[in-house]
C-alpha positions as CSV (number, residue, x, y, z in Angstrom):
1,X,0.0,0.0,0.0
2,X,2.8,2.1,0.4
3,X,4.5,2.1,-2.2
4,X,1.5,2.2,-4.4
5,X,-0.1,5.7,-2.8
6,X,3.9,6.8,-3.0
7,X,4.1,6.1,-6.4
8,X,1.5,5.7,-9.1
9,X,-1.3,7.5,-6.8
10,X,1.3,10.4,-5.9
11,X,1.6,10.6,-9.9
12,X,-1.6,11.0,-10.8
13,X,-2.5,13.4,-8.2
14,X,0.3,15.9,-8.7
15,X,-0.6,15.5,-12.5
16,X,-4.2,16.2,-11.5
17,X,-3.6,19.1,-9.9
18,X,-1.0,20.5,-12.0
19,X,-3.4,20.3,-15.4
20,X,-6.5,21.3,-13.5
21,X,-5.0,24.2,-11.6
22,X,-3.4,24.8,-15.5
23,X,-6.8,24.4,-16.9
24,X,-8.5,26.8,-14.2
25,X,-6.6,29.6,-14.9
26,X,-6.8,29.5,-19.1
27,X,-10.7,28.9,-18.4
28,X,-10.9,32.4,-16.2
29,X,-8.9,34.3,-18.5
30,X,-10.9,32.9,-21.7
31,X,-13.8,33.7,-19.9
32,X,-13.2,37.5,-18.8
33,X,-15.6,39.8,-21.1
34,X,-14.1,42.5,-22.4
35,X,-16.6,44.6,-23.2
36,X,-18.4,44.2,-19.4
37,X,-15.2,43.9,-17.2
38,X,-14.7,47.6,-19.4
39,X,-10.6,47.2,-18.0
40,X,-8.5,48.4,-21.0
41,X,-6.2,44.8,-20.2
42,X,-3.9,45.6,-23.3
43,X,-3.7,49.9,-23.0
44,X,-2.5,51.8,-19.8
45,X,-0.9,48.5,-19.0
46,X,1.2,50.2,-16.3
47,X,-1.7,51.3,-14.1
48,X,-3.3,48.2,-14.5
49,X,-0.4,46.3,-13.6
50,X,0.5,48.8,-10.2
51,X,-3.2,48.2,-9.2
52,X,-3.0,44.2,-9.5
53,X,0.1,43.9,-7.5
54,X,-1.2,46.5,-5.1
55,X,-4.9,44.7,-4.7
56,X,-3.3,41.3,-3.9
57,X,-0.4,42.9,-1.9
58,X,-2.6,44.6,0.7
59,X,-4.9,41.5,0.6
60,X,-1.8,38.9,1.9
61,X,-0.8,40.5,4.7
62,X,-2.7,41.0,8.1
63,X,-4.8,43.8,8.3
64,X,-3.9,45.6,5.0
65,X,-7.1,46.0,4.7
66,X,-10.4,47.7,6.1
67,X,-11.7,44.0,6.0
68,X,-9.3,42.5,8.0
69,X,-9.0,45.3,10.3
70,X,-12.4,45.6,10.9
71,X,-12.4,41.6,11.7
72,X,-9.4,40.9,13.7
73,X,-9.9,37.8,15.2
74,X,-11.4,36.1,12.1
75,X,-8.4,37.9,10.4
76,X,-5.6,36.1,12.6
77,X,-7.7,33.1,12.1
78,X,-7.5,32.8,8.3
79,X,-3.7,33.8,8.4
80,X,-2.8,31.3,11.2
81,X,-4.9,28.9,8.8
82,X,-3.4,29.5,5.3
83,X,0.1,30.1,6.3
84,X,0.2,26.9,7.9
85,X,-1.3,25.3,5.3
86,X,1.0,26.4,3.1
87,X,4.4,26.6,4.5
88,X,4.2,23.6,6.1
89,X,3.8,20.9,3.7
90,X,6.7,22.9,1.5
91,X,9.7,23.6,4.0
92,X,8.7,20.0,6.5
93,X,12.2,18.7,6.9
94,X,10.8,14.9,6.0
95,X,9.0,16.4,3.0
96,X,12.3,17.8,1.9
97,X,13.9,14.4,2.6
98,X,11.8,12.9,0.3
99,X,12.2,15.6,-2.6
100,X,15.3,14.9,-2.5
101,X,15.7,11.7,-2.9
102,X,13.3,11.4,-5.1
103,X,13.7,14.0,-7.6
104,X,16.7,16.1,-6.3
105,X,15.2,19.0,-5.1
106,X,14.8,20.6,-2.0
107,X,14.0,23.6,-0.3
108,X,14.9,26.0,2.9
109,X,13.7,24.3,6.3
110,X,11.8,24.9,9.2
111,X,12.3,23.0,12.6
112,X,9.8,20.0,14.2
113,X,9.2,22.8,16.6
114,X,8.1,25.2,14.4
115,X,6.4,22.5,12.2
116,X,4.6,21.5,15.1
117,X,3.7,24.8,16.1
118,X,2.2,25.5,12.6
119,X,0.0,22.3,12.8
120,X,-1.6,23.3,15.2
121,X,-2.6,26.6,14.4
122,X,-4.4,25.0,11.2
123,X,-6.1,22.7,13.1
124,X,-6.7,24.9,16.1
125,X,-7.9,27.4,13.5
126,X,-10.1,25.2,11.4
127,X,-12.0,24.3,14.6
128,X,-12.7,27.9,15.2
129,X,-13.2,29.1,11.4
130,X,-16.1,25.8,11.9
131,X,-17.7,27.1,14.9
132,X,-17.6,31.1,13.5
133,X,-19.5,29.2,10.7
134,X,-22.0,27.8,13.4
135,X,-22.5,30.9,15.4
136,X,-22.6,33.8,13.2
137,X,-26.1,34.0,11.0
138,X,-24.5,36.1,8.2
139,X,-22.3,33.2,7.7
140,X,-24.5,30.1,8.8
141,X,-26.6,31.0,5.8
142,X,-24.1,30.8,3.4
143,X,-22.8,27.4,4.5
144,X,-23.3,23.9,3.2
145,X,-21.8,21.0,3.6
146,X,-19.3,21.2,1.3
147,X,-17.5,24.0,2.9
148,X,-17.6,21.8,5.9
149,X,-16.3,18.9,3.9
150,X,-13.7,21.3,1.9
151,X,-12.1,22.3,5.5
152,X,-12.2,18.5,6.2
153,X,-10.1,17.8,3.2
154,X,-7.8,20.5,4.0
155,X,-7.0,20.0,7.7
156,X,-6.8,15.8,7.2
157,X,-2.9,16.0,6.1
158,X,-1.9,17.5,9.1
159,X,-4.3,15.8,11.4
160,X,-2.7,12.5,10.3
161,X,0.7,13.7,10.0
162,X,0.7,15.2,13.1
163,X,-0.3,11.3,14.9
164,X,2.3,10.1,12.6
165,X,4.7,12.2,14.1
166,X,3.5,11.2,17.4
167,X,3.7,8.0,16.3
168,X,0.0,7.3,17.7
169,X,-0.5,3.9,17.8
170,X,0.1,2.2,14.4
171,X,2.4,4.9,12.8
172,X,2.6,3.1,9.6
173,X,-1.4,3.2,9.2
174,X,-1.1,7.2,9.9
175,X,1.7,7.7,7.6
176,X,-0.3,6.2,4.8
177,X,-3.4,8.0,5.8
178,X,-1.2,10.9,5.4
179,X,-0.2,11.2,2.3
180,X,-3.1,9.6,1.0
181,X,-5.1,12.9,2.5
182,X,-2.3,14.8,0.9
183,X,-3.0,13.5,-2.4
184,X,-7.1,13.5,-2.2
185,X,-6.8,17.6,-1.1
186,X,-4.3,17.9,-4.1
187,X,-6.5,16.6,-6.7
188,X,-9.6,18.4,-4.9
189,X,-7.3,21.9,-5.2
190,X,-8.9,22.1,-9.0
191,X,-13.1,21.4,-8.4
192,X,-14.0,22.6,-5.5
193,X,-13.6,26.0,-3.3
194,X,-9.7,25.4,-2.9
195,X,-9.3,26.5,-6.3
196,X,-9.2,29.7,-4.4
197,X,-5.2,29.3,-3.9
198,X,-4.9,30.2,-7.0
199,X,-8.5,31.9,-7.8
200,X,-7.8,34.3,-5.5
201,X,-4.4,36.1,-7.3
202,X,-6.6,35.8,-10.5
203,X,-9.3,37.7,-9.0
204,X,-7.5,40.4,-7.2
205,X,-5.3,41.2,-10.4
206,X,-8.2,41.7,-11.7
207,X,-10.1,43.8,-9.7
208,X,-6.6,45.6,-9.0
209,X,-6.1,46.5,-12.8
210,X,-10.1,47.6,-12.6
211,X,-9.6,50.3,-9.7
212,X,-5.6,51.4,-11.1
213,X,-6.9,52.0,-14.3
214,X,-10.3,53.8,-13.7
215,X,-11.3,54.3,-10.2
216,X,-9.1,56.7,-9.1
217,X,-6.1,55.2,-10.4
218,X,-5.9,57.5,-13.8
219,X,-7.7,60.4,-12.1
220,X,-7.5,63.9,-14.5
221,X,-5.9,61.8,-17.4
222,X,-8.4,62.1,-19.9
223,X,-10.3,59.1,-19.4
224,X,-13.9,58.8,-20.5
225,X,-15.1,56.8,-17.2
């Protein structure tokens, strides 16, 4: 079983993810209109540009915006959540192992400690971001089950890692738990609401380009709008 979800199954979900994240950004760039999105994509190029890197800039960073200050708790909440989430799984020392054995590649990184530390901020943080969904109306109402199953697939890696690492019980049944969960939430990246990784620089870039070319980013430069 090992070898199989290290192997073929670790193929086929990297290659999953790689052509549907590939495939999700052609299809929202083919699908912009250019008439009704009215941003001039190929003229004033440089406003649009300053705009897109400012929108996703202020957006990635705590509280660089009215939205995230004006939520503070939910703010550190989703930033304790997604950095986690991401740098995690990249800089893990035995991730790194493997990438290098494997294909030769490796990056900067972080201690158990640290590792451990961010673990359990995702976790910790998805039990909150769950109950905020519970308590608060405005949000309940927007919920369904799969944003409840979506969180599930996202917080499963390190819930099993993290008892590998402990080495609960049988630690060969966690480790393959593991990175079987690590390979269902890559190929679930692509069709479901964690297409936001990379949905979200899409839509910020474009929104930024909107608001630096004409809403207030060209002010008292002839422009029609």
């Amino acid at each position: 079983m090992y070898d199989f979800v290290t192997g073929p199954l670790a193929w086929l979900a990297f290659i999953v993810f790689f052509v549907g994240v590939i495939t999700r950004v052609v299809l929202y760039i083919r699908g912009l209109d250019w008439k009704l999105d009215r941003v001039t994509y190929s003229v004033n190029v440089s406003y649009g540009v300053k705009g897109a890197v400012r929108s996703i800039l202020q957006w990635i960073f705590p509280f660089g915006t009215h939205s995230w200050r004006n939520n503070p708790f939910t703010t550190v909440l989703v930033f304790a959540f997604h950095i986690g989430i991401l740098f995690t799984p990249i800089f893990l020392i035995a991730h790194n192992i493997i990438l290098w054995e494997r294909w030769g590649i490796r990056f900067w990184t972080i201690s158990e400690p640290v590792a451990d530390f961010l673990t359990l901020s995702v976790m910790v943080a998805a039990v909150f971001l769950v109950l905020r969904r519970i308590a608060l109306s405005e949000v309940r109402i927007l919920t369904t089950g799969n944003d409840y199953l979506v969180l599930l697939i996202a917080v499963a890696p390190f819930f099993t890692g993290y008892m590998a690492h402990l080495q609960v019980a049988d630690y060969q049944f966690w480790l393959i738990l593991h990175i079987l969960s690590g390979e269902i939430m890559l190929m679930a990246i692509p069709f479901t609401k964690l297409s936001h990784a990379v949905g979200f620089f899409l839509s910020r870039a474009q929104i930024g380009m909107d608001f630096g070319i004409k809403r207030g980013g060209m002010k008292n430069n002839g422009m029609a709008w």
